[in-house]
Every structure is written in structure tokens, then in C-alpha cells.
C-alpha positions as CSV (number, residue, x, y, z in Angstrom):
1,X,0.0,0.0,0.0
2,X,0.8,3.5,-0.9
3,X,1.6,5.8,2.2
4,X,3.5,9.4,2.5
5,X,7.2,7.5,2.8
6,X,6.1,5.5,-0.5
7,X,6.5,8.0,-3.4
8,X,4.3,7.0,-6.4
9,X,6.3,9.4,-8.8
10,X,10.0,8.0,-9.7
11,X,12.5,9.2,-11.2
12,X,14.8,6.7,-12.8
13,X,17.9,9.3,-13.5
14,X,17.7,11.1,-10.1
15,X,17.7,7.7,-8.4
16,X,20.6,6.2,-10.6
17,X,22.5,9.8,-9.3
18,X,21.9,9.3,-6.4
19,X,23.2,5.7,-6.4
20,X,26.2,6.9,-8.0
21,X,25.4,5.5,-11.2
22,X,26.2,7.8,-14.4
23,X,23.2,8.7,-16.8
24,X,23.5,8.9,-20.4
25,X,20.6,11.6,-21.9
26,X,20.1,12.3,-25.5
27,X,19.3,15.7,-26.5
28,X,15.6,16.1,-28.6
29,X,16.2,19.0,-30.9
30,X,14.7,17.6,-34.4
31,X,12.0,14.9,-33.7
32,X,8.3,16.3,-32.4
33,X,6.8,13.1,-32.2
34,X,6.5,10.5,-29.7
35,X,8.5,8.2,-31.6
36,X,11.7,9.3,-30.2
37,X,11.4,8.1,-26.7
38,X,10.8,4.6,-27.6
39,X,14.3,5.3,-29.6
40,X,16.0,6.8,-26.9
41,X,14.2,3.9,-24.9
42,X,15.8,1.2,-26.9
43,X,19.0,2.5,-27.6
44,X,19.6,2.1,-23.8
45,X,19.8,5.8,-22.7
46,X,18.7,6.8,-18.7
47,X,17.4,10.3,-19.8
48,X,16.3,12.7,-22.6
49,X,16.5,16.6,-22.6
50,X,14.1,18.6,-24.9
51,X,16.5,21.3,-26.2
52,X,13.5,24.3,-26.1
53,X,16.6,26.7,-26.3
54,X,18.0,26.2,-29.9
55,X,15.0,24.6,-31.6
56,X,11.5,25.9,-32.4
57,X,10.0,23.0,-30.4
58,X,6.2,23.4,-29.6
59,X,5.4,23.4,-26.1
60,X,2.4,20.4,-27.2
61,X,4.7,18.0,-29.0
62,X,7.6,18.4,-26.0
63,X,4.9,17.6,-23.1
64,X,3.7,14.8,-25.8
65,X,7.3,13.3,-25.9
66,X,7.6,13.5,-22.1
67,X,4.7,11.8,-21.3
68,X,5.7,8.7,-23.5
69,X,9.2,8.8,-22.0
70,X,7.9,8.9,-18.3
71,X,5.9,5.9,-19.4
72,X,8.6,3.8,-20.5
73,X,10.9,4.8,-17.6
74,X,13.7,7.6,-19.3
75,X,13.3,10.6,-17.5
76,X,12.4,13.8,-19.5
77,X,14.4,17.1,-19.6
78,X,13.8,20.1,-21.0
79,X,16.4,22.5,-21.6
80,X,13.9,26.5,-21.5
81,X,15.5,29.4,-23.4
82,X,15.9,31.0,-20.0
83,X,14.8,32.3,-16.3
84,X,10.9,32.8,-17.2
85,X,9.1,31.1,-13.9
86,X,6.2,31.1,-16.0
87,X,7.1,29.2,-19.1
88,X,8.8,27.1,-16.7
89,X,5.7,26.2,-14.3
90,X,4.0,25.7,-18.4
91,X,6.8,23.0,-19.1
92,X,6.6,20.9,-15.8
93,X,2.7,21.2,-16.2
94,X,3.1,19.7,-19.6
95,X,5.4,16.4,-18.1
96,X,8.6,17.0,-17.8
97,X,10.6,15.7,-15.2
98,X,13.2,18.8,-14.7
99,X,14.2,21.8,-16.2
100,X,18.1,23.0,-17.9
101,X,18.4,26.6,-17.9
102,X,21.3,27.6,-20.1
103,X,23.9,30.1,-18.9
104,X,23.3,30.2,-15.1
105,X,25.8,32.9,-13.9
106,X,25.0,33.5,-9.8
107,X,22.9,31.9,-7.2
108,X,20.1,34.2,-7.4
109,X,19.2,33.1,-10.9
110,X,19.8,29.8,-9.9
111,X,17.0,30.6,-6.7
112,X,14.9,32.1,-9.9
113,X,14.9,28.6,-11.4
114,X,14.0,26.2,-7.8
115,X,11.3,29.0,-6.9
116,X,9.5,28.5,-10.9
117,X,10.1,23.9,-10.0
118,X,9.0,24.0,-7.0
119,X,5.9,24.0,-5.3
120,X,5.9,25.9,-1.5
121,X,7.7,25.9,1.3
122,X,10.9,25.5,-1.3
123,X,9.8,27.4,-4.5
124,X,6.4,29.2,-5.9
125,X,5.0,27.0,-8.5
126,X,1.0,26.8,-8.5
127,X,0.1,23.4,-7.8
128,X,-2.3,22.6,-11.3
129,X,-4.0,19.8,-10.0
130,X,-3.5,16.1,-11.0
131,X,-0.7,16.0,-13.8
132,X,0.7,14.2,-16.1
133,X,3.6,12.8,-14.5
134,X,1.1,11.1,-12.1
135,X,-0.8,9.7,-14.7
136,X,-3.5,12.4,-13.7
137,X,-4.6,10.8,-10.2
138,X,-6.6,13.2,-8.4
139,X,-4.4,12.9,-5.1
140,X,-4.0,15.4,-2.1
141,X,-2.9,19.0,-2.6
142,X,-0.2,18.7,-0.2
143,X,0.7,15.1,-1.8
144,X,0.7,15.9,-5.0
145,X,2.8,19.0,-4.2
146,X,5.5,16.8,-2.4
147,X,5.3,13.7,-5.2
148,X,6.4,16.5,-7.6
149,X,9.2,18.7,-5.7
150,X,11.0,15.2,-4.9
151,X,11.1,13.8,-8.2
152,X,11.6,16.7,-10.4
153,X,15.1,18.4,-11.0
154,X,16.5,21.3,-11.4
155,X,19.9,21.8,-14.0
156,X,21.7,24.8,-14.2
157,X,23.8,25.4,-17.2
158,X,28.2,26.4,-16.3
159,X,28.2,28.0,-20.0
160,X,30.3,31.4,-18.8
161,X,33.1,32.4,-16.9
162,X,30.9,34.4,-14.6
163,X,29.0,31.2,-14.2
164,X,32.1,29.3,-13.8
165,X,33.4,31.7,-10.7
166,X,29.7,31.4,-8.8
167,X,30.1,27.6,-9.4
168,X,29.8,27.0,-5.9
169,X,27.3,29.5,-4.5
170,X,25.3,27.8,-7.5
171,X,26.1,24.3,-6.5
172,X,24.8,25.5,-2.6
173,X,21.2,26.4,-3.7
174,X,19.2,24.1,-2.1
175,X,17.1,22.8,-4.9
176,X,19.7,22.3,-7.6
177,X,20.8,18.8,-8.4
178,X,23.5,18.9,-11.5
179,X,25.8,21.9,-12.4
180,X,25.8,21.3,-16.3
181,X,29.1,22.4,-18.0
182,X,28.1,23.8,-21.5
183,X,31.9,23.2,-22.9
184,X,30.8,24.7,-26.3
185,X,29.8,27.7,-25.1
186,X,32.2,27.9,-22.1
187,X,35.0,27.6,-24.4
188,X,33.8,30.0,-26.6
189,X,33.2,32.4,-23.5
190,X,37.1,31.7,-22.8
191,X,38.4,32.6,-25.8
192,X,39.1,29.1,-26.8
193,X,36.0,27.9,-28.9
194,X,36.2,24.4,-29.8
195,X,39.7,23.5,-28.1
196,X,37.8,21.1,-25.5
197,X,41.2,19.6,-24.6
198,X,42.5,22.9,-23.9
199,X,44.0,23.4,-20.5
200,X,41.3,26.3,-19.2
201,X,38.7,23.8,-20.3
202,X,40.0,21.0,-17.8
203,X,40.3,23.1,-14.7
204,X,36.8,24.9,-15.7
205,X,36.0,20.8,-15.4
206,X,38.0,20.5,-12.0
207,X,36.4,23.7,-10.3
208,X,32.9,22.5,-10.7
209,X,33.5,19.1,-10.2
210,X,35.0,20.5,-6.9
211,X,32.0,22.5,-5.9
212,X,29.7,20.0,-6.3
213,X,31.4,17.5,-4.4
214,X,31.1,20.2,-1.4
215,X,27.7,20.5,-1.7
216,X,26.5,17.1,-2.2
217,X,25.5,17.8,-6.0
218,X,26.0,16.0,-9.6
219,X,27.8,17.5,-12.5
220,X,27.1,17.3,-15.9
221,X,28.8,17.2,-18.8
222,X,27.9,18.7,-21.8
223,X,29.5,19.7,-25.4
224,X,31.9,16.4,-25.3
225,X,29.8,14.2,-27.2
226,X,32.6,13.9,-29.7
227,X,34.9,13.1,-27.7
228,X,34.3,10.3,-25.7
229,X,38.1,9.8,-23.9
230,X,37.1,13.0,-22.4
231,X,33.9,11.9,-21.0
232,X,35.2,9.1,-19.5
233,X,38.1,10.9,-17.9
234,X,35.5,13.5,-16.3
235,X,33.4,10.7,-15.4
236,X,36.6,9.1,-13.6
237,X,37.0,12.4,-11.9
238,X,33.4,12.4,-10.5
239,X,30.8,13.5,-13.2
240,X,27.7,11.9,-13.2
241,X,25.6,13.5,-16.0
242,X,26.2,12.9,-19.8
243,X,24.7,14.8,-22.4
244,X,26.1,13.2,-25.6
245,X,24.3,14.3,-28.6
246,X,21.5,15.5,-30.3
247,X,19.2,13.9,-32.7
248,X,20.3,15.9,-35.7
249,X,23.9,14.9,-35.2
250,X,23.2,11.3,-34.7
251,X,20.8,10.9,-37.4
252,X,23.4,12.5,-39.5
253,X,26.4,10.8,-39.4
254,X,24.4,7.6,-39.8
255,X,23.4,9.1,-42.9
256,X,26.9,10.0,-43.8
257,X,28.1,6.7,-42.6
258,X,25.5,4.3,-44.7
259,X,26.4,6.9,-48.2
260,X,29.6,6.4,-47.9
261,X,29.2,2.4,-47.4
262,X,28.2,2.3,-51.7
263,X,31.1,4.5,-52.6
């Protein structure tokens, strides 16, 4: 039976984390149909992230694809074009499971995205009613509240070198669960776009690893998909997260791959 210490809303990523097991998340960018998570499902990946930041992804077809994914057990991300608490609360309404805000640069902003996931005492999100991500069960206000807060998750974005020095105020909000290093945009903030091996790049990697091991949190790694030796050294050194592609670059360099197979 189903009490207040039984959750009935899981979430497969944050309990891998949490068990110190790495997640794997493919990035939705092309796809808007439902589709996709029964790929990502089969391909073997823990997580999915809804990139609402460099796409012109509905809002319909991302709650859509996060539904299906929280049915078949790959938890849903969705990365928001930025701090908006209201297009935020819309996006969790819809399904997902957490939020990635790009470019988080101090704690306040990083407060500004746990206040816009979470539901009172922790943050200000209006409680909708039964959702999705509790297959619409009409349960308790305060229940329903609490199902939510403890099974949704909060990313914040390293993509700056402002970012980079709040790294650990960030990593102390209470609320945040993965400090996210953008290394694309990172680099590029740097002055070293696209060296990803490049010295600044690894102690960037080494300061918020750092801070989140103070502070009890997960970091992510992000930008690296080509360059798996890296991922697996960051992952040595105490990453957790991995973002390794999108869905445009997988689908083409299979494309490239299979031409190339008749030349």
C-alpha cells in the first residue's frame, strides 16, 4: 500500500545519481513526435532533454514526448530558453521531469529557477491539479505537491566564466541537483571555442567538479559528445551527467556513414 514515505512518482535518473550511477541523456532537438522516446528507450539511454533553447520546439509535441518517456521509464528534460518562472511552471505542467536553464551565472538566478520547479515551502509553482507525471490521479494538494518537488530536477547550465566563478554558490542552492558544463559555449566564453582539450577547459571541469562535491550535487557534462576519452576521464573524476548528442547529429552521421558504405 501507498503511504507518504512510498513516493508514487520515480525518477529513474535522479535515483541512478543518487546511487552513483552515471546517466547517459540524448538531446531532442529535431523529432516532435512520440517516436523518439521509444528510440532513446531502446537505444539504452537513462534520460532525454528537450532542447526548447536552440529549436522551435512546440510546447504540445515536448509535453507529448515527455509523457511517453515517463511511461517507459527515461526521464524527460527540458532544456527553456531561459529564467521565465512562467514558461517554466507551463513546461513541468506539460510532463517533464526537470528543467536546464542555459547560462546560469550567480545563485540568485539559480534561486529564480528552484522557486519556478518547485511547489511551497521550497519554491512558488501553483500546484495545477492532478498531472501528467502522475498519470492524472486526483491525489491530495499537499501530496501531489511533495510527489512532484521530490522527483523533479533542477539543472543549471556552467556555460560562462561568470558562471564558472559562482560555481559553488550555484552548486549550494538548495534545490539544484547537476551543475551542467556547456563546454561549447564555455570555451567559446574563454576565448578558446572548440579546443575542448584545452587546459582552461579542464580546470573549468576541476572547479565544478570540486563544488559540487562540497555541496553534495552531480555534474554534468555537456559539449563532449565527440569526444568520448574525455567523457570518460571526467566521469573518472566524479561526473555523473552525460549529455552526448542530439538527434540531428546522430541521425546525421548515420546518414553520412551508410552513403559512404556504396562509394
Amino acid at each position: 500500500m501507498n503511504n507518504e514515505t512510498t513516493p508514487l512518482l520515480r525518477n529513474p535518473a535522479k535515483e541512478k545519481l543518487s546511487r552513483g550511477e552515471p546517466v547517459f541523456s540524448m538531446t531532442i532537438r529535431l523529432v516532435r513526435t512520440v517516436d523518439i522516446a521509444s528510440i532513446a528507450y531502446t537505444a539504452g539511454f537513462d534520460s532525454v532533454y528537450i532542447d526548447m533553447e536552440h529549436s522551435s520546439f512546440p510546447l504540445e509535441a515536448a509535453g507529448q514526448i515527455c509523457m511517453a518517456c515517463n511511461h517507459l521509464g527515461v526521464t524527460p528534460l527540458v532544456r527553456v530558453p531561459g529564467l521565465d518562472p512562467s514558461f517554466i511552471a507551463r513546461v513541468m505542467d506539460a510532463g517533464a521531469m526537470g528543467i536546464i536553464v542555459p547560462d546560469v551565472q550567480s545563485a540568485d538566478e539559480a534561486r529564480t529557477v528552484v522557486r519556478a520547479v518547485k511547489h511551497a515551502p521550497l519554491g512558488e509553482r501553483s500546484l495545477a491539479g492532478a498531472p501528467p507525471q502522475l498519470h492524472y490521479r486526483a491525489l491530495p494538494a499537499d501530496q501531489t505537491a511533495r510527489e512532484l518537488d521530490q522527483a523533479s530536477m533542477v539543472v543549471a547550465m556552467i556555460e560562462s566564466q561568470d558562471g564558472l566563478n559562482a560555481a559553488d554558490a550555484i552548486a549550494a542552492v538548495d534545490g539544484v541537483d547537476i551543475l551542467l558544463v556547456g563546454a561549447n559555449d564555455l570555451s567559446g566564453d574563454l576565448g578558446i571555442a572548440g579546443q575542448m582539450d584545452h587546459p582552461q577547459v579542464h580546470e573549468a571541469f576541476l572547479h565544478v567538479i570540486d563544488a559540487c562535491r562540497a555541496h553534495g550535487k552531480v555534474v554534468g557534462i555537456g559539449g563532449l559528445g565527440g569526444r568520448p576519452d574525455l567523457i570518460r576521464q571526467y566521469l573518472e573524476l566524479g561526473a555523473g551527467y552525460v549529455s552526448t548528442g542530439n538527434d540531428v547529429s546522430f541521425l546525421s552521421a548515420a546518414a553520412g556513414q551508410k552513403r559512404q558504405q556504396f562509394n
